[in-house]
N, CA, C and O atoms as CSV, one atom per row, in Angstrom:
chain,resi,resn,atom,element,x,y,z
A,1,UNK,N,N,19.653,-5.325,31.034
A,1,UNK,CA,C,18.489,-4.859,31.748
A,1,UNK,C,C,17.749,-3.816,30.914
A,1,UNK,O,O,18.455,-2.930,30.434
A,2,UNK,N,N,16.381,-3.780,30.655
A,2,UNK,CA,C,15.645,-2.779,29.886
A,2,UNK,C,C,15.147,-2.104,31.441
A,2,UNK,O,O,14.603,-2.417,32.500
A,3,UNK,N,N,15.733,-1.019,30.756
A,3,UNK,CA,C,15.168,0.590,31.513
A,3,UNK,C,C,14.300,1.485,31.000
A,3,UNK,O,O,14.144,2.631,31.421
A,4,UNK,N,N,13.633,0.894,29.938
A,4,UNK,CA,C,12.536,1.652,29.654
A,4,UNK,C,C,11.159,0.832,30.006
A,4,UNK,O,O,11.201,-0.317,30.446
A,5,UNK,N,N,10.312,1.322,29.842
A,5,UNK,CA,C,8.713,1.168,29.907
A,5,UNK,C,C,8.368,0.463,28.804
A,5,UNK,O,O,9.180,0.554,27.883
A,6,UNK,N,N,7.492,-0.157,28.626
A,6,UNK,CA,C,6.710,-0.959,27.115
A,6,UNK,C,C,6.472,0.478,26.304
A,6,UNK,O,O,7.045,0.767,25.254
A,7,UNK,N,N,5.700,1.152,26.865
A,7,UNK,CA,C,5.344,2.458,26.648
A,7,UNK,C,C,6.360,2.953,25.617
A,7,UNK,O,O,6.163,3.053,24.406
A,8,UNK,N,N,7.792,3.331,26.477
A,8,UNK,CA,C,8.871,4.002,26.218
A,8,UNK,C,C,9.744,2.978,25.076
A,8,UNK,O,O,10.889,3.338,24.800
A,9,UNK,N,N,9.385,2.147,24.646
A,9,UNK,CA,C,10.212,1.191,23.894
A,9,UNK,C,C,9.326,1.277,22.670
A,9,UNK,O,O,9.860,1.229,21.563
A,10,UNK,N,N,8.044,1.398,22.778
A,10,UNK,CA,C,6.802,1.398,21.675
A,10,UNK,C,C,7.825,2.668,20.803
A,10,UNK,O,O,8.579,2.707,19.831
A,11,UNK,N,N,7.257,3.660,21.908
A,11,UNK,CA,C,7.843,5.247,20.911
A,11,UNK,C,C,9.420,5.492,20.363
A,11,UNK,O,O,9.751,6.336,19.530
A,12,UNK,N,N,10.346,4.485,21.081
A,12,UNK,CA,C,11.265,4.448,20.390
A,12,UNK,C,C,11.171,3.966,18.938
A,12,UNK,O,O,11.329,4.579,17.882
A,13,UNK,N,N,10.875,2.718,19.189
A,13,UNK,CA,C,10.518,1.779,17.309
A,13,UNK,C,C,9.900,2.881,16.713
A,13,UNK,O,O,10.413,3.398,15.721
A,14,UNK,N,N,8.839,3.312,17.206
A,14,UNK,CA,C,7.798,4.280,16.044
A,14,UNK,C,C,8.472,5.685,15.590
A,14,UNK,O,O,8.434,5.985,14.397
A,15,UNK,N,N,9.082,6.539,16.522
A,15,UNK,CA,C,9.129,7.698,16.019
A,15,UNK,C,C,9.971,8.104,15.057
A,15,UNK,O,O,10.108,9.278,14.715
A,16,UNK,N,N,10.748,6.850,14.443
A,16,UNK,CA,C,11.760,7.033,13.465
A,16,UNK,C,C,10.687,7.800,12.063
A,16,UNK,O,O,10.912,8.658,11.210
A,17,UNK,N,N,9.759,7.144,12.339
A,17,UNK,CA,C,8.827,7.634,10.827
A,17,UNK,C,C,8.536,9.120,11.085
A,17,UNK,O,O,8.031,9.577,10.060
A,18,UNK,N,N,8.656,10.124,12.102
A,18,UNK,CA,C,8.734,11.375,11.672
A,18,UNK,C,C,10.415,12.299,11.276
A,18,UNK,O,O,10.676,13.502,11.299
A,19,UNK,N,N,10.926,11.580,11.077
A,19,UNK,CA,C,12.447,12.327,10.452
A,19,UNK,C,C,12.159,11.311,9.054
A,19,UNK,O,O,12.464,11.805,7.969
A,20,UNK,N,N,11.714,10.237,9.065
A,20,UNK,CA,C,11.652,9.586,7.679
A,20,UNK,C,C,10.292,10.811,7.111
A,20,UNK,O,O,10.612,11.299,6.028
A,21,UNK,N,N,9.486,11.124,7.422
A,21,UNK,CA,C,8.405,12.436,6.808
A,21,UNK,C,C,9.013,13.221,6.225
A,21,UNK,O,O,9.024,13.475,5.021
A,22,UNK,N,N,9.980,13.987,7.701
A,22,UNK,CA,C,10.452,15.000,6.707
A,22,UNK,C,C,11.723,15.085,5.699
A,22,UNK,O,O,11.879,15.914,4.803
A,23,UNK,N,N,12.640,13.967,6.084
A,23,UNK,CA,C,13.543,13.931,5.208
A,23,UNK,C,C,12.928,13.556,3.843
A,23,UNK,O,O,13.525,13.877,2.816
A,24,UNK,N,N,11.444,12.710,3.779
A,24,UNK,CA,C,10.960,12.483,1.950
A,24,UNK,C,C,11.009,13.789,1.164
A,24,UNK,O,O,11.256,14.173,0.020
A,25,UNK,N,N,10.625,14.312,2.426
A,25,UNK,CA,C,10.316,16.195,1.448
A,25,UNK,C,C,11.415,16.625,1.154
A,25,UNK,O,O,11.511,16.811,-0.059
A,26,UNK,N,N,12.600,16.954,1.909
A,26,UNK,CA,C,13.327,17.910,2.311
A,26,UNK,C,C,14.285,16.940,1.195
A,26,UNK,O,O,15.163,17.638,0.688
A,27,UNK,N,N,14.304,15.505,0.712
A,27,UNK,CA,C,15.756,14.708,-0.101
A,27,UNK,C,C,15.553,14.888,-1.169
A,27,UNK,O,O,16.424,14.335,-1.841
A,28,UNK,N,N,14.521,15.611,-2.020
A,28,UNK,CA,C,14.589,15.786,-3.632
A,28,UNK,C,C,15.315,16.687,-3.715
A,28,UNK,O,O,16.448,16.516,-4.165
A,29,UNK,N,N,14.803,18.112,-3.240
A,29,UNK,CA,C,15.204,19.241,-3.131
A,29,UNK,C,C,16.798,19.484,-3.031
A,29,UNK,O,O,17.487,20.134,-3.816
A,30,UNK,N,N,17.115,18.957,-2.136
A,30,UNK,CA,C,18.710,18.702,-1.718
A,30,UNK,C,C,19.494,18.135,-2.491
A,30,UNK,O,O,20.594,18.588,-2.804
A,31,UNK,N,N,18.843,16.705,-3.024
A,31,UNK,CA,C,19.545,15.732,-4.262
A,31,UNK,C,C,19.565,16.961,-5.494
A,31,UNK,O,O,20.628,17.042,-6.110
A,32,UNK,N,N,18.487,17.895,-5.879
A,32,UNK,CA,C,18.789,18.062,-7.255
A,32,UNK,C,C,19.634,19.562,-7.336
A,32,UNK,O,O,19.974,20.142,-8.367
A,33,UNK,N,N,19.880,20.033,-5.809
A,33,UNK,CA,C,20.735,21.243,-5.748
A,33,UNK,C,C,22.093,20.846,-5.881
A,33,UNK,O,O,22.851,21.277,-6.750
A,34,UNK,N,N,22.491,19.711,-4.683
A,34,UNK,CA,C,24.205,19.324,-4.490
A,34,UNK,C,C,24.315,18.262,-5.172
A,34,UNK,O,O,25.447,17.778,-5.164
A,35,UNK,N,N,23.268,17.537,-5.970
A,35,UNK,CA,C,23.633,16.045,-6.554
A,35,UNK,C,C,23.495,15.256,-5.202
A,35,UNK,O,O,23.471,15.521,-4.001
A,36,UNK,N,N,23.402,13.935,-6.173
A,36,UNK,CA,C,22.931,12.834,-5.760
A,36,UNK,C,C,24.088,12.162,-4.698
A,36,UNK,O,O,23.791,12.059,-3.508
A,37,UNK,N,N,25.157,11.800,-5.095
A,37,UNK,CA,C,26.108,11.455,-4.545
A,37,UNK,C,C,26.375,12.472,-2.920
A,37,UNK,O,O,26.585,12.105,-1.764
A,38,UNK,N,N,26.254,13.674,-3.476
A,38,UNK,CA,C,26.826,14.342,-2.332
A,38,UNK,C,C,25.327,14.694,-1.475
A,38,UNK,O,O,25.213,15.612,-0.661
A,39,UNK,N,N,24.410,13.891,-1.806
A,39,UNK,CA,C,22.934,13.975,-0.726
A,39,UNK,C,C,23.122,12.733,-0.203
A,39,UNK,O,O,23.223,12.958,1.003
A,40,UNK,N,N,23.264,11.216,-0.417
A,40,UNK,CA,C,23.846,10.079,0.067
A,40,UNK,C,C,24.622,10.799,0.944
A,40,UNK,O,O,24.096,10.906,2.052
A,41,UNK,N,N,26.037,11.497,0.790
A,41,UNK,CA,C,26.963,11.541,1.906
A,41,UNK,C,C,26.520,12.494,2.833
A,41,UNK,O,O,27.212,12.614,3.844
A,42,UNK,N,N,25.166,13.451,2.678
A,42,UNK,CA,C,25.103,14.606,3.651
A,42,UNK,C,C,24.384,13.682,4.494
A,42,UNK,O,O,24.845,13.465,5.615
A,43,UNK,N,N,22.755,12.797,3.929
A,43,UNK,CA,C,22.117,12.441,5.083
A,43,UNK,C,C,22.546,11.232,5.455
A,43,UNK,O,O,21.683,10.575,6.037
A,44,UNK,N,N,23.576,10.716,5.322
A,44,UNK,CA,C,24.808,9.390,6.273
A,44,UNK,C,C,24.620,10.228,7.536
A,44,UNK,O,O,23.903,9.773,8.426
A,45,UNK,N,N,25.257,11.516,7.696
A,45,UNK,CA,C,25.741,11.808,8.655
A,45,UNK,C,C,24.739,11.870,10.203
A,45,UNK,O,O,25.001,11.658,11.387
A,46,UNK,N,N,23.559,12.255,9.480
A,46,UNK,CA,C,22.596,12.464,10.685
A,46,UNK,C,C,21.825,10.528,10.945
A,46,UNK,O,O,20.953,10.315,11.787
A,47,UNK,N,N,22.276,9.657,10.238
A,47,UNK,CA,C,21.751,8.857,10.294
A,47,UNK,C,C,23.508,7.852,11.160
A,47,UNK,O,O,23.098,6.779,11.602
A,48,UNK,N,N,24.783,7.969,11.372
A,48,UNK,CA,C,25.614,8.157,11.906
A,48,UNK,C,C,25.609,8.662,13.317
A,48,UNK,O,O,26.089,8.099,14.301
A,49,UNK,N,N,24.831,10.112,13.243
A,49,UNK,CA,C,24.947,10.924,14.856
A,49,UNK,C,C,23.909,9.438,15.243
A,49,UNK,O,O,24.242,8.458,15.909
A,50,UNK,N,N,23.028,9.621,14.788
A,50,UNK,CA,C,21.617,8.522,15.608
A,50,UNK,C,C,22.185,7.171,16.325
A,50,UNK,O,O,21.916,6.800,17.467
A,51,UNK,N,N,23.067,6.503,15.347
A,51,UNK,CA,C,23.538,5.641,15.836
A,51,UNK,C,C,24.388,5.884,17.013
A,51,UNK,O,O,24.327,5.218,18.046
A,52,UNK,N,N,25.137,6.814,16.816
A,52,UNK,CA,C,26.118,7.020,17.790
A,52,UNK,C,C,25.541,7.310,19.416
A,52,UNK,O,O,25.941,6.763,20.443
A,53,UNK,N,N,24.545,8.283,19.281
A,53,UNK,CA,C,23.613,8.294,20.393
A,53,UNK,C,C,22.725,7.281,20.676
A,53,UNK,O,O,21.968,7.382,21.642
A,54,UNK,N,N,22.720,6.038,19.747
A,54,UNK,CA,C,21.973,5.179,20.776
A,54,UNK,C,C,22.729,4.597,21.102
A,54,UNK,O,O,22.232,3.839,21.934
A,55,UNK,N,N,24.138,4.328,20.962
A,55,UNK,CA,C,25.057,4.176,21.826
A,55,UNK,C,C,25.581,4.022,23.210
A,55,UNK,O,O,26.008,3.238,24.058
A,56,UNK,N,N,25.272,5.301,22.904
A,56,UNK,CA,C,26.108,6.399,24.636
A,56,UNK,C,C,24.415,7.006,24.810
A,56,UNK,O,O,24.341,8.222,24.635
A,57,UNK,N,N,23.247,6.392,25.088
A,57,UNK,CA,C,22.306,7.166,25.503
A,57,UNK,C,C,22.369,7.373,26.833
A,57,UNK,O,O,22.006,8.406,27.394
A,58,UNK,N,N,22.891,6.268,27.431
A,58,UNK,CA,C,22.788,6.349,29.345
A,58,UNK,C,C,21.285,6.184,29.510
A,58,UNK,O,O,20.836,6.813,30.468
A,59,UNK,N,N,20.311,5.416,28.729
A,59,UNK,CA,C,19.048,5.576,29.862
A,59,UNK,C,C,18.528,6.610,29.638
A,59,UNK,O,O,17.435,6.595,30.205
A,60,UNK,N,N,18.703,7.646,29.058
A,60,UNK,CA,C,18.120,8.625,28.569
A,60,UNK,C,C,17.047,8.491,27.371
A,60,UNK,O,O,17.442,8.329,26.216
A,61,UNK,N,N,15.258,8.589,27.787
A,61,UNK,CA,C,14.810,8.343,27.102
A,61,UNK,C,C,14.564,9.441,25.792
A,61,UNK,O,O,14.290,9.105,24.640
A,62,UNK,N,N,14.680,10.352,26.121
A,62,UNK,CA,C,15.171,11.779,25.129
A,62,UNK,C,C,15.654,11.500,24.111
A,62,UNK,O,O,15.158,11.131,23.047
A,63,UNK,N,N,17.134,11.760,24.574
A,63,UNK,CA,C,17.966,11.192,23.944
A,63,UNK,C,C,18.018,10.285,22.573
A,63,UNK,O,O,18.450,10.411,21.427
A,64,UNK,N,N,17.079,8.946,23.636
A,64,UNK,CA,C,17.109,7.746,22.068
A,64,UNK,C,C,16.146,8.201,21.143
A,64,UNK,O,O,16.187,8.009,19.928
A,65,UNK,N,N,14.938,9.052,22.011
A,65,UNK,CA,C,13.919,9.809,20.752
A,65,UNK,C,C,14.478,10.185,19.318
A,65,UNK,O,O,14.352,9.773,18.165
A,66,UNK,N,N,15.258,11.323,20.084
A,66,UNK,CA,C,15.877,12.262,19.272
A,66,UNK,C,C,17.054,11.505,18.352
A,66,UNK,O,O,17.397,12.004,17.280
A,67,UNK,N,N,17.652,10.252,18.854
A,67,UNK,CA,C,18.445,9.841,17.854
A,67,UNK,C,C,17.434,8.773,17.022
A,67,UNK,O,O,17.833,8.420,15.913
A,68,UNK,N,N,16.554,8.412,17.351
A,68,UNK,CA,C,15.493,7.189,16.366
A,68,UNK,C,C,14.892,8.519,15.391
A,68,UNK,O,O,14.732,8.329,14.185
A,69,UNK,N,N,14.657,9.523,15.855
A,69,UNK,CA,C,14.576,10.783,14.738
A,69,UNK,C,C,15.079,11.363,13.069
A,69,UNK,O,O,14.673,11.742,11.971
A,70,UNK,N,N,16.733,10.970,14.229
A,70,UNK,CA,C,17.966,11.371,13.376
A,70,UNK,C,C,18.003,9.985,11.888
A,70,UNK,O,O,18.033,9.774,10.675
A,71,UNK,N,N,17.974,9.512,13.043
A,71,UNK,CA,C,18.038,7.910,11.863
A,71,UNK,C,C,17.119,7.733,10.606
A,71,UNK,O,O,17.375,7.258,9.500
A,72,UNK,N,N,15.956,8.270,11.131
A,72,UNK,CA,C,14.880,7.873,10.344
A,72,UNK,C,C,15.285,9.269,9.218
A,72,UNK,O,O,15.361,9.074,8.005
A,73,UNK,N,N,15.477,10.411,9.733
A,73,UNK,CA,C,15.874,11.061,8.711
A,73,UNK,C,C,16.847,11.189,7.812
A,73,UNK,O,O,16.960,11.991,6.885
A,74,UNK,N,N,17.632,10.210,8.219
A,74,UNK,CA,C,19.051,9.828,7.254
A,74,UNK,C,C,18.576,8.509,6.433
A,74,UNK,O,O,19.023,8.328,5.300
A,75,UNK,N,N,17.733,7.659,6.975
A,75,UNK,CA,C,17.644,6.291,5.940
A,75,UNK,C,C,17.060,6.516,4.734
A,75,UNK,O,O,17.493,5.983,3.713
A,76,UNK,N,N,15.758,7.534,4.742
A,76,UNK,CA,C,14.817,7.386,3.511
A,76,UNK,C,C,15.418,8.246,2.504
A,76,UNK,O,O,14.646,8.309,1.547
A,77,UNK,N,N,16.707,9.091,2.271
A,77,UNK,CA,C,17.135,9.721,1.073
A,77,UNK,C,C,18.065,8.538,0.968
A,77,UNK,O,O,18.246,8.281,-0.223
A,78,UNK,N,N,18.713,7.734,1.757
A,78,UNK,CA,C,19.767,6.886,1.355
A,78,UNK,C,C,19.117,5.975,0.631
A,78,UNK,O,O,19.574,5.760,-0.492
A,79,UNK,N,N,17.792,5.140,1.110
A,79,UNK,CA,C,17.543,4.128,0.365
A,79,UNK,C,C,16.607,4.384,-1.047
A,79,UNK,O,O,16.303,3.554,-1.904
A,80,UNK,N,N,16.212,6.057,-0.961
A,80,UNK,CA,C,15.886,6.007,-2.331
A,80,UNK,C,C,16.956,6.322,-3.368
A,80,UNK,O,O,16.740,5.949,-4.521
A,81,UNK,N,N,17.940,6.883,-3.124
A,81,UNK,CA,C,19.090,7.604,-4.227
A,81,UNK,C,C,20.174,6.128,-4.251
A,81,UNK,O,O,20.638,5.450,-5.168
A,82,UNK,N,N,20.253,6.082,-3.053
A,82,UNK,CA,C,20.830,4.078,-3.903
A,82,UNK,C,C,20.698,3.741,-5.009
A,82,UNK,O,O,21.477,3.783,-5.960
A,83,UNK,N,N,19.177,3.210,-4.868
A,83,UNK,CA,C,18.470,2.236,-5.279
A,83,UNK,C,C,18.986,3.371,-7.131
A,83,UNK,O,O,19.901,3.169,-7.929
A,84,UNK,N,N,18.065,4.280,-7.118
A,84,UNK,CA,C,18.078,5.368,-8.348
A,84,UNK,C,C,20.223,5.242,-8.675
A,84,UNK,O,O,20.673,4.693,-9.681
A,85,UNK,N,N,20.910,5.723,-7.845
A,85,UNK,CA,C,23.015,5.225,-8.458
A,85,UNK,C,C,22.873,4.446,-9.134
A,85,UNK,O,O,23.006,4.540,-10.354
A,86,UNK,N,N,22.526,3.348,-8.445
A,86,UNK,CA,C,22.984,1.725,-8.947
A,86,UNK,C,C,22.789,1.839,-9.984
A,86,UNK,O,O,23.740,1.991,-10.750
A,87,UNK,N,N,21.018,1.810,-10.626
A,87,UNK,CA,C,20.598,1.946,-11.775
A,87,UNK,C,C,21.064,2.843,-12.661
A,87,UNK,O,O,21.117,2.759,-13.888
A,88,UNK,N,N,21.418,3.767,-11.890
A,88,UNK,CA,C,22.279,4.925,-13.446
A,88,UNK,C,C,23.674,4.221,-14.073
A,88,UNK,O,O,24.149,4.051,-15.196
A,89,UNK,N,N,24.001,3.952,-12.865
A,89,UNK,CA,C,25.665,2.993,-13.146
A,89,UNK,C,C,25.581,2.221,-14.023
A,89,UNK,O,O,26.094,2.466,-15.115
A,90,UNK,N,N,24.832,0.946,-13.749
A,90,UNK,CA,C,24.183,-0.653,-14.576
A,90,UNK,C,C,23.661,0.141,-15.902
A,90,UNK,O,O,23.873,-0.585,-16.873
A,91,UNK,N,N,23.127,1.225,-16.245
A,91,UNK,CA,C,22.704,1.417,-17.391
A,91,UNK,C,C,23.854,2.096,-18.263
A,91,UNK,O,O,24.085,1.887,-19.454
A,92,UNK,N,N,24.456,2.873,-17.480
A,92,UNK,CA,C,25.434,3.641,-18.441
A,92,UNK,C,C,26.678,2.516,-18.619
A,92,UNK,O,O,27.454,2.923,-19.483
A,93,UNK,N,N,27.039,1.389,-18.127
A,93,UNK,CA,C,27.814,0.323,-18.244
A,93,UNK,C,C,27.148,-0.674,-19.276
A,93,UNK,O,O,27.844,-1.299,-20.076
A,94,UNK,N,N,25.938,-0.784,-19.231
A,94,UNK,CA,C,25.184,-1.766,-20.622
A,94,UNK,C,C,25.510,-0.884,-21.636
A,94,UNK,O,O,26.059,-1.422,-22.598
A,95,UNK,N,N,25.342,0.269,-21.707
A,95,UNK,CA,C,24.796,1.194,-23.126
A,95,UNK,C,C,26.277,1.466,-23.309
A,95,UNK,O,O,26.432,1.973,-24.420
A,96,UNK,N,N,27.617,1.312,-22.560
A,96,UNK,CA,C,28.984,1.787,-23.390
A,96,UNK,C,C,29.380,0.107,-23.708
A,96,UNK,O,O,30.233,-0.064,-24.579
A,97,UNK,N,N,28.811,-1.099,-23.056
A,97,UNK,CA,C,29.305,-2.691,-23.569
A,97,UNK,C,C,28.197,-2.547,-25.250
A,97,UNK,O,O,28.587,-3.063,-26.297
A,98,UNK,N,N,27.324,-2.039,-25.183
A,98,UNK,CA,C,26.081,-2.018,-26.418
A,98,UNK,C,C,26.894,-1.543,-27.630
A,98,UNK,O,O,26.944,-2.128,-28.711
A,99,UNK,N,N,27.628,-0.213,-27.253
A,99,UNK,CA,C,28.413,0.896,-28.326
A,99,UNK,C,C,29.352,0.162,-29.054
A,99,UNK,O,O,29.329,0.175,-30.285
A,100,UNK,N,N,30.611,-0.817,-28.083
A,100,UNK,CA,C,31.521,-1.311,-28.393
A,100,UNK,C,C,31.187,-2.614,-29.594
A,100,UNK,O,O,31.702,-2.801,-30.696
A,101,UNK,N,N,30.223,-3.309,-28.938
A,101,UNK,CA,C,30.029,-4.381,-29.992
A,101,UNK,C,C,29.388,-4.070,-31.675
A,101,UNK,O,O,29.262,-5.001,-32.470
C-alpha cells in the first residue's frame, strides 16, 4: 500500500540531489585530508544510515526525507573516488607489468 501522496513520493525521488550538493563540496576536502580510501569508508556510512531508515521509516514522511538526504550525500564521493581507485590501481599494475618486461 503507498501511504504517501504523488506530491510526497515526487520529493522523496528529488531531494536526494541536496546531500548530493553538498557532499560535491564537502568530498574533495575530506578525500585530500584522510585519503581517499578512508573518504569511500566515511561517506558509506551516511549513505548506510539512509538505507537503513528507509527501511524502518513507518510512514514517516520526514523521516524518508531525511534519509533520501543521507543517501544522496553518501553516493556522490563514492562514485567519484571509485571511479578515480580503480584507475590508480589499473595504472600502477600496467606500469610495474611495463618495468618487469
Amino acid at each position: 500500500t503507498n501511504t504517501f501522496s504523488l506530491a510526497e513520493r515526487s520529493w522523496i525521488a528529488s531531494v536526494s540531489v541536496l546531500g548530493q550538493l553538498v557532499s560535491a563540496l564537502v568530498s574533495g576536502f575530506v578525500s585530500n585530508s584522510i585519503g581517499r580510501k578512508n573518504c569511500l569508508l566515511l561517506f558509506n556510512i551516511p549513505l548506510l544510515v539512509g538505507w537503513l531508515m528507509l527501511i524502518f521509516h513507518q510512514g514517516n514522511f520526514f523521516v524518508c526525507l531525511f534519509a533520501r538526504i543521507l543517501q544522496g550525500f553518501g553516493v556522490i564521493p563514492s562514485i567519484g573516488k571509485i571511479h578515480l581507485h580503480i584507475h590508480m590501481l589499473f595504472n600502477s599494475n600496467i606500469s610495474v607489468l611495463r618495468k618487469d618486461s
